[in-house]
C-alpha positions as CSV (number, residue, x, y, z in Angstrom):
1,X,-0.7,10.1,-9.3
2,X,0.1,13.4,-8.6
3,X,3.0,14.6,-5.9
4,X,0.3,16.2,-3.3
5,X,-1.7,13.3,-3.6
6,X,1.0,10.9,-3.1
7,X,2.3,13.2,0.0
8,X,-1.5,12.7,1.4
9,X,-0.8,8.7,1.1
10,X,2.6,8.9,2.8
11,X,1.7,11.5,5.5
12,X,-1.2,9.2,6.6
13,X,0.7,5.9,6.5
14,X,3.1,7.2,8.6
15,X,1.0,7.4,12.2
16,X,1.1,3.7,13.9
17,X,-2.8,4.2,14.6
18,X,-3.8,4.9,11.2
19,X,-2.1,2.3,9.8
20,X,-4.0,-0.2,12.7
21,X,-7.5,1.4,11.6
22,X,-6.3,0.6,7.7
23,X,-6.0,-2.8,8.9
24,X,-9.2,-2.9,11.1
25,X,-11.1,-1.3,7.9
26,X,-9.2,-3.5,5.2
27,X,-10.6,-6.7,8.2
28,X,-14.1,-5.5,8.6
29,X,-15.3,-3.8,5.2
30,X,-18.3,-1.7,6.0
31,X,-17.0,-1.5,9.7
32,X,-18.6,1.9,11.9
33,X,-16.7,4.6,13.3
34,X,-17.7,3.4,16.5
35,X,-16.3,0.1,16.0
36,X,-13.0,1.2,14.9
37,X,-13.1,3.6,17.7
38,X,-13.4,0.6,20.2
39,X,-9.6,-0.7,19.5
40,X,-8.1,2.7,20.3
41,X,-7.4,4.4,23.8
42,X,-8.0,8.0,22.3
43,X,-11.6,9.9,22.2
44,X,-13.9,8.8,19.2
45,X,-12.9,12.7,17.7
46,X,-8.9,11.8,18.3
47,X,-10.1,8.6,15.8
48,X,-12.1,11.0,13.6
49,X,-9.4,13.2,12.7
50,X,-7.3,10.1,11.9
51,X,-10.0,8.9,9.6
52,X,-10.4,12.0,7.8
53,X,-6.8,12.2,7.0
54,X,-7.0,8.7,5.9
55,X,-10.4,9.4,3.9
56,X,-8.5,12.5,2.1
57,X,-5.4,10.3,0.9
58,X,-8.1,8.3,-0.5
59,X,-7.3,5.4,1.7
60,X,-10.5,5.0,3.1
61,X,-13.4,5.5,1.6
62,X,-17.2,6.1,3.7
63,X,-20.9,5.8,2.9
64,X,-23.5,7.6,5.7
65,X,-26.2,4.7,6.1
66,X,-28.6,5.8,8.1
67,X,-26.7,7.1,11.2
68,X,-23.8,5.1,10.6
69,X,-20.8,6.2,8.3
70,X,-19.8,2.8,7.0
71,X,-16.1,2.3,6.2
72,X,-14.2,0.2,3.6
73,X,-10.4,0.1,2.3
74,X,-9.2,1.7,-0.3
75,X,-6.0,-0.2,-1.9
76,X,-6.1,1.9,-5.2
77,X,-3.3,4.8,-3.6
78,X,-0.9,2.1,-2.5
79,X,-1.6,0.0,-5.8
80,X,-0.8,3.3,-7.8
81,X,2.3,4.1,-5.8
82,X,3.7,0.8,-6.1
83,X,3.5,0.7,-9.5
84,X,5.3,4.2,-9.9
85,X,8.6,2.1,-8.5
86,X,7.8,-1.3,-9.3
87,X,7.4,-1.0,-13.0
88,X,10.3,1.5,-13.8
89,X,12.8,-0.3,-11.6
90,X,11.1,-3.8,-12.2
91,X,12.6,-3.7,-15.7
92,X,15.8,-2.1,-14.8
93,X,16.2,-5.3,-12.6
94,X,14.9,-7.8,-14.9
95,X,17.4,-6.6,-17.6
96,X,20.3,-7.3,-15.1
97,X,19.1,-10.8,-14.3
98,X,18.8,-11.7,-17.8
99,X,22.0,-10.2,-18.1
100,X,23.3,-12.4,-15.6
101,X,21.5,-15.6,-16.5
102,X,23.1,-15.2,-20.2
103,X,26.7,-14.9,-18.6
104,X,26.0,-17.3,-16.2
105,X,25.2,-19.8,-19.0
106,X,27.5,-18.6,-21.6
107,X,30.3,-20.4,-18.6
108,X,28.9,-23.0,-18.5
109,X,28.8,-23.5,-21.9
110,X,32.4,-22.8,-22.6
111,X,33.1,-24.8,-19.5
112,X,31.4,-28.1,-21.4
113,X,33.3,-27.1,-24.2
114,X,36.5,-27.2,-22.5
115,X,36.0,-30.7,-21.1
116,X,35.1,-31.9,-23.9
């Protein structure tokens, strides 16, 4: 994923309301503006920018049936930019458990020796 792109995804994650129409969208696949726009106290345009920004980070993605523009969720942004961290530090960590787990039980071995 490239930086702008992954700028888009953060900007738009970052307003409260966005994140609630996400979750509205992500609840309702195929949910109109107009529906959405019924859980917010702003004007149906206020909601419409807010899509748009959310539709440009790729968050949301729309389909014009008839006069309706339906709406679905898009997890592919957040799924990319988890895996940017998750993998490369994933394995960082993983290498320190193991490390841990083969000191942890190279004690107690030495501890069973000692008893015995």
């Amino acid at each position: 994923m490239k930086p702008d792109a992954m700028d888009a995804v953060f900007a738009a994650l970052a307003s409260r309301e966005r994140r609630q129409m996400l979750d509205l969208v992500l609840a309702h696949p195929g949910c109109g503006v107009n529906q959405v726009a019924a859980h917010f106290a702003m004007s149906r345009v206020g909601v419409l920018k807010h899509l748009r920004l959310l539709e440009e980070a790729g968050l949301v993605l729309s389909e014009k049936v008839g006069r309706v523009r339906r709406l679905y969720f898009n997890a592919v942004p957040i799924q990319q930019i988890h895996a940017r961290w998750s993998d490369r530090y994933g394995a960082l960590f993983a290498n320190h458990m193991v490390a841990i787990q083969e000191r942890v039980e190279s004690r107690n071995r030495q501890r069973k020796t000692n008893r015995a």
